[in-house]
C-alpha positions in Angstrom: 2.0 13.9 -28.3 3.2 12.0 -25.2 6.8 12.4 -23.5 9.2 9.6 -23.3 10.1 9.3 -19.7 12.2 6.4 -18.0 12.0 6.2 -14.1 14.8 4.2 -12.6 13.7 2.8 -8.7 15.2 -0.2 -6.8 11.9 -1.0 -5.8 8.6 -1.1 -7.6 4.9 -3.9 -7.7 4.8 -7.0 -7.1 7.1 -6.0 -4.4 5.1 -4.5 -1.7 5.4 -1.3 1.0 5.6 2.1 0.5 8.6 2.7 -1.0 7.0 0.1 -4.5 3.7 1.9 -4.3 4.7 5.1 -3.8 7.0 4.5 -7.5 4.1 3.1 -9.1 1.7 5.8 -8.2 3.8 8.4 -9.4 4.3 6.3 -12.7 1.0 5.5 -13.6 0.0 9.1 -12.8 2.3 10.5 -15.4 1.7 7.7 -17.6 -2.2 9.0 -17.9 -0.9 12.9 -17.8 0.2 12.7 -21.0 3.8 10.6 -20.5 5.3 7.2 -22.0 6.7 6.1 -18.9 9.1 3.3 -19.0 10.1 2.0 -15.2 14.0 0.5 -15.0 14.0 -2.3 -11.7 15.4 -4.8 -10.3 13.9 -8.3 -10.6 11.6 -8.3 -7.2 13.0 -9.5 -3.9 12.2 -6.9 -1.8 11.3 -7.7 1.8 12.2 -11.1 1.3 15.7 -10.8 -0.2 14.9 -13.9 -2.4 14.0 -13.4 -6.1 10.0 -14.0 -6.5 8.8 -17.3 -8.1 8.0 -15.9 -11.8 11.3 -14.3 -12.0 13.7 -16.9 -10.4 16.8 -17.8 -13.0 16.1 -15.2 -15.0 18.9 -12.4 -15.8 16.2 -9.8 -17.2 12.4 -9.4 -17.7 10.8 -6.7 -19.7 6.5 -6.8 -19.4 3.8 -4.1 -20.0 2.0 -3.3 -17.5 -1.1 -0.3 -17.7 0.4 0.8 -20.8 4.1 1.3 -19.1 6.8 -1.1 -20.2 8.8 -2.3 -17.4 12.2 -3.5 -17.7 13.5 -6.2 -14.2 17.2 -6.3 -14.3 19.7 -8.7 -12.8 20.2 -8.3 -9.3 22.3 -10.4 -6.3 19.8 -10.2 -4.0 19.7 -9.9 -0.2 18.1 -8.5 2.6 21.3 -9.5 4.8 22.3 -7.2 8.1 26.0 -7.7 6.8 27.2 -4.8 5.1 29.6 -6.3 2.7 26.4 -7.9 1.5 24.1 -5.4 1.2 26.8 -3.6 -0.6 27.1 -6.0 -2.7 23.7 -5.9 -3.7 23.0 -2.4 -4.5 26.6 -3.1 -6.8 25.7 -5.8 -8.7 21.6 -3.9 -9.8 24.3 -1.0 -10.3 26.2 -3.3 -12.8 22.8 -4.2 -14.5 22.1 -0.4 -15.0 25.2 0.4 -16.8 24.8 -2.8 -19.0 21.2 -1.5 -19.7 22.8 2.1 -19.8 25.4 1.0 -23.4 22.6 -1.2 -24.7 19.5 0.7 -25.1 18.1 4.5 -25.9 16.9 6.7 -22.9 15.0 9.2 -23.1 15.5 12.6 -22.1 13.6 12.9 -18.9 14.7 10.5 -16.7 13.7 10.6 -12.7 15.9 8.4 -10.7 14.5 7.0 -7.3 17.2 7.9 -4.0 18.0 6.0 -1.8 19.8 3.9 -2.6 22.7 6.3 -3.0 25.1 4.4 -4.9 22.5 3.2 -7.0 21.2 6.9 -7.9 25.5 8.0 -8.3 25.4 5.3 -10.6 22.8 6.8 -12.9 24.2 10.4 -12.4 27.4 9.6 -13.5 25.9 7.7 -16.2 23.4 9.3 -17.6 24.8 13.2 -17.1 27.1 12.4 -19.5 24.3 11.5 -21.8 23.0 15.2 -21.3 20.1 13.9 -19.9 17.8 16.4 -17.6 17.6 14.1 -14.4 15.1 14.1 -11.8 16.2 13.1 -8.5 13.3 11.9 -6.3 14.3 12.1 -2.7 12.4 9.6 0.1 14.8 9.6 2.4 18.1 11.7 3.6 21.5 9.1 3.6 23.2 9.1 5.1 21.7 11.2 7.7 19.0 8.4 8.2 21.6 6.1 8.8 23.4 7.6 11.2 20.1 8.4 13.1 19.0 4.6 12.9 22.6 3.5 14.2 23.7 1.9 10.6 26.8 4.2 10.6 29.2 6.3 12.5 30.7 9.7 11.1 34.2 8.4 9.7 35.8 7.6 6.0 32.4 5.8 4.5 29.7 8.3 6.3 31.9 11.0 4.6 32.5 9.1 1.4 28.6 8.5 1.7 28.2 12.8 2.1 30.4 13.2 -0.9 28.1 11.0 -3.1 24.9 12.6 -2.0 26.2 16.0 -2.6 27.4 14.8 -5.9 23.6 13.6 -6.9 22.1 16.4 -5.8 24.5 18.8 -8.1 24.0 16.8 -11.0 20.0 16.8 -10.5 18.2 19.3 -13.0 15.1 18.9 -10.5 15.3 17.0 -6.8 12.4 16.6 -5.7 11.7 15.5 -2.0 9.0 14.2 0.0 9.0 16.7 3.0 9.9 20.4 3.8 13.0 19.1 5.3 14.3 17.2 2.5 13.9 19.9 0.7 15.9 22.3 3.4 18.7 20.0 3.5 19.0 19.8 -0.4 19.6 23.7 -0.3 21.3 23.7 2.6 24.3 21.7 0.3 23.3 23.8 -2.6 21.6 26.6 -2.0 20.7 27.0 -5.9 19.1 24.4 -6.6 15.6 23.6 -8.1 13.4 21.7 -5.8 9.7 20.5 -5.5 7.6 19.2 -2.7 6.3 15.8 -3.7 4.2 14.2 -0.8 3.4 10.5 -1.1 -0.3 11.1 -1.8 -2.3 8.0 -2.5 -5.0 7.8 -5.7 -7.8 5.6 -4.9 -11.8 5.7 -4.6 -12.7 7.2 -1.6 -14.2 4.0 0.5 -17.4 4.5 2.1 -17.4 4.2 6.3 -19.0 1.3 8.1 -20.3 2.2 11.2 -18.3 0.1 13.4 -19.5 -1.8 16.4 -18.9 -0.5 20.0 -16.9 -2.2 22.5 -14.7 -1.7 25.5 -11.0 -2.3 23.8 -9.2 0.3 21.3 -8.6 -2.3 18.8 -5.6 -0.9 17.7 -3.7 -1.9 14.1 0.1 -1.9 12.4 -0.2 -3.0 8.7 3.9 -2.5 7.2 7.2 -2.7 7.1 8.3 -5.3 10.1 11.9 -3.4 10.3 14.2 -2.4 12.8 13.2 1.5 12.3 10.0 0.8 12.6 10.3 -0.9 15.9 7.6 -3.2 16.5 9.2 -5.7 18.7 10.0 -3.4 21.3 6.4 -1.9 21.0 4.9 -5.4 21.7 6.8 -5.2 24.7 6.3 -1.9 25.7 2.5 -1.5 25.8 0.0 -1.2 28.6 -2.7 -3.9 27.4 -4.9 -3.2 29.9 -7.9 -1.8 27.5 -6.4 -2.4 24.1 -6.0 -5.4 21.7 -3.3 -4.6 19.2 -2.9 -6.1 15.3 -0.2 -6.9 13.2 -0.3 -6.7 9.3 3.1 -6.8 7.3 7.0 -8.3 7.1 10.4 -8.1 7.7 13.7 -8.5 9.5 11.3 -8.6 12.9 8.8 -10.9 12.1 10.3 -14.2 13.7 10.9 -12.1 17.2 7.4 -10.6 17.0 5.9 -14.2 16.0 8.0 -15.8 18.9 7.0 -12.9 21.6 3.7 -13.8 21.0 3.7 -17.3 20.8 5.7 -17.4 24.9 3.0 -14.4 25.3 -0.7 -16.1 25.3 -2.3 -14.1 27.6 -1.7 -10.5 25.8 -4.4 -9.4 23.1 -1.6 -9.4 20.2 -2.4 -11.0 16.6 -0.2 -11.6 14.2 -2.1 -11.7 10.1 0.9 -11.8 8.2 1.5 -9.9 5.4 -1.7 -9.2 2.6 -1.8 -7.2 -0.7 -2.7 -3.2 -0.4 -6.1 -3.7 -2.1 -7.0 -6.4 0.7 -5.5 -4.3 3.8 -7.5 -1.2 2.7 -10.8 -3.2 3.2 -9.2 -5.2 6.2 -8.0 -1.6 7.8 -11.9 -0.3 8.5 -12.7 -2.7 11.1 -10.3 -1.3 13.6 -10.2 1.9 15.7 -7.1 3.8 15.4 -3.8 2.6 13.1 -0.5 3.4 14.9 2.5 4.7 13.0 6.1 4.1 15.0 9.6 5.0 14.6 12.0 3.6 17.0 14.2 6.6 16.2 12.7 10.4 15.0 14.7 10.2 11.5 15.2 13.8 9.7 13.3 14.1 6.6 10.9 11.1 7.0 7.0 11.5 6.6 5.9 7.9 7.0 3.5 8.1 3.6 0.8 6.2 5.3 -0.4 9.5 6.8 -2.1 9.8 3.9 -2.9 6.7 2.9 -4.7 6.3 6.9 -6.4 9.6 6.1 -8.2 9.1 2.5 -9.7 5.6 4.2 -10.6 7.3 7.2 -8.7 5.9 9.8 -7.7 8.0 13.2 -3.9 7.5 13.7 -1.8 7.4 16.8 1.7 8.4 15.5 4.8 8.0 17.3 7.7 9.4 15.5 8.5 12.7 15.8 9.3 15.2 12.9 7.5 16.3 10.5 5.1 13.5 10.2 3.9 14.5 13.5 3.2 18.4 12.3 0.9 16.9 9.9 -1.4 14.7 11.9 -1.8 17.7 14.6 -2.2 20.4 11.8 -5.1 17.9 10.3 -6.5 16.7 13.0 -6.0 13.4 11.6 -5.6 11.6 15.6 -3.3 11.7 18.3 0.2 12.2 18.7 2.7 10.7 21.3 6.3 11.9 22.1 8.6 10.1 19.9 10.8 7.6 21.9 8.3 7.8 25.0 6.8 4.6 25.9 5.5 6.0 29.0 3.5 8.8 27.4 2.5 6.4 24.4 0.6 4.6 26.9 -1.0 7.4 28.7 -2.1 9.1 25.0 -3.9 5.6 24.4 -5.2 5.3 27.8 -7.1 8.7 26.8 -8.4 7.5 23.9 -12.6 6.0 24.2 -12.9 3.4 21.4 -17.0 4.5 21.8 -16.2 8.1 20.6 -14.6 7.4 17.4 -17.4 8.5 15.5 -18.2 7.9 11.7 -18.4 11.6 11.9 -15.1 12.1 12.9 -13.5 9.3 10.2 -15.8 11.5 7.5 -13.7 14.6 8.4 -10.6 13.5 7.9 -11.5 11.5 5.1 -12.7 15.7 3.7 -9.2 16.5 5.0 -7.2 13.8 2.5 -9.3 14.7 -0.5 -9.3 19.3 0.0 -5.2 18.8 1.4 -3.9 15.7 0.1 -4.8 15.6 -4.1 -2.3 13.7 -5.7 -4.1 14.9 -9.3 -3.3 18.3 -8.5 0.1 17.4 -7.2 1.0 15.5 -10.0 -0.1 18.6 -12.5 2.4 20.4 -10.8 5.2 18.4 -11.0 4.3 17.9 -14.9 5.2 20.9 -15.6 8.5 20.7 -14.6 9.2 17.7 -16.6 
């Protein structure tokens, strides 16, 4: 007999980027282990900050999708770099929640998506009182992250901010987290508590390698988020393009600088393809060399879960972030790693790399590595019997 289970995420298909895909793999996983998942979102905006056309004037939408029924709430939506705004935002799906919250039955397993913070103390608050056994699933550490990326400075808010988190991690029965230090922080606030390692391991046919043609240029892809952590802008700017041609998949709050440096920029090798859906990128994503995987700042906690979307296709990666992610690719011998922050070294890394020596052999191997390391089957086993 399958388990009712409601998982509550502020992002989630058609929305697009790792956070949406990374929710939806972990729901239709558990929906085919044996669940009856229900996912609770808001009505998609996400990069945009618009409502999409389907959904626009609408103040809910329920659909069934692969057997899960998915419920798109009211939200004011925004992708503003005022504050007020953005607060506003994450109040107003919080509003939608509670409404849902009086209104309809939840079941007794509920995992709750964090960040956003306020949006996951919502649903703690909430919910707890409903003697519910919560789930919290941790992608990223706020407001650590924050501070990291510059978004905030340690005064009333950053500590109201702490005072939240700690509060969602004491009411969690489970929190789950997507790296080893996720999961040290968590019991570094409480050192009791349950926690699981839940990597953002993809589930899709392995693709079989084309040979790709030899030439002299490291053709050289980013297919993502175009935000500020990610730090694209500055990378157009900072490399050498002496024996590369780089390539640009994705959106976001960068896009018109990055379209505008290489409009006044003709002569450098830079293409711009906009943004495409994951099924097209993972077919688009074998004609180039190596995919690189910035971070304008290292940020505590973050494993960019590309890593292992990069390594089931095949693709070498060049990753520039620091951390954990950066353990990983070395451990795996999944490509090359530069020194987080050091545009100078970046260069010299891909000045080392010979396009001509990228083998199908070596793309096979770490294509062996993301099926005997990265099984998000087994994973998800694991984590089902927790639930």
């Amino acid at each position: 007999m399958s388990k009712d289970l409601l998982i509550i995420t502020s992002y989630f298909p058609p929305e697009i980027g790792a956070a949406s895909n990374r929710i939806y793999q972990m729901a239709n996983g558990l929906q085919q282990h044996d669940f009856n998942v229900k996912v609770l979102t808001p009505l998609p905006n996400y990069p945009t900050g618009k409502i999409f056309e389907g959904y626009k004037g609408k103040f809910k939408h329920t659909s069934v999708e692969k057997d899960m029924k998915i419920y798109r709430l009211w939200i004011y939506a925004s992708n503003s770099k005022n504050k007020l705004l953005r607060l506003v935002a994450m109040l107003s799906y919080s509003f939608s929640l509670v409404w849902f919250f009086m209104w309809n039955k939840i079941p007794k397993t509920v995992i709750i998506q964090s960040p956003p913070l306020l949006v996951a103390f919502t649903c703690m608050l909430f919910l707890k009182r409903k003697n519910r056994n919560l789930v919290l699933n941790v992608s990223d550490l706020w407001p650590i992250a924050g501070l990291e990326l510059g978004a905030f400075k340690k005064n009333f808010s950053y500590r109201l901010l702490e005072k939240i988190e700690r509060f969602n991690y004491n009411k969690a029965s489970l929190v789950l987290g997507q790296s080893e230090e996720i999961l040290t922080h968590v019991t570094s606030i409480l050192k009791d508590k349950p926690t699981f390692l839940y990597r953002n391991f993809p589930d899709f046919e392995i693709p079989s390698l084309q040979q790709t043609k030899t030439q002299n240029k490291l053709k050289i892809v980013y297919a993502g988020l175009l935000g500020i952590a990610q730090g694209i802008y500055k990378l157009c700017n900072e490399l050498d393009y002496s024996n590369i041609e780089f390539h640009i998949y994705g959106s976001g709050a960068e896009q018109s600088k990055i379209e505008h440096f290489i409009s006044t920029h003709p002569e450098l090798p830079i293409s711009f393809h906009g943004r495409v859906t994951r099924e097209e990128l993972h077919v688009i994503l074998m004609q180039y060399d190596v995919a690189i995987i910035p971070l304008l700042n290292r940020i505590y906690g973050s494993v960019p879960s590309k890593i292992f979307e990069y390594a089931r296709l095949g693709l070498p990666m060049l990753y520039f972030g620091g951390g954990e992610g950066e353990t990983i690719i070395e451990q795996n011998n999944l490509g090359w790693v530069a020194e987080a922050g050091d545009y100078d070294n970046l260069n010299h890394v891909i000045s080392k790399i010979d396009a001509s020596q990228i083998s199908e052999t070596y793309k096979k191997s770490i294509q062996h590595t993301a099926v005997s390391n990265f099984d998000f089957t087994e994973q998800l086993k694991r984590l089902k019997g927790l639930l």
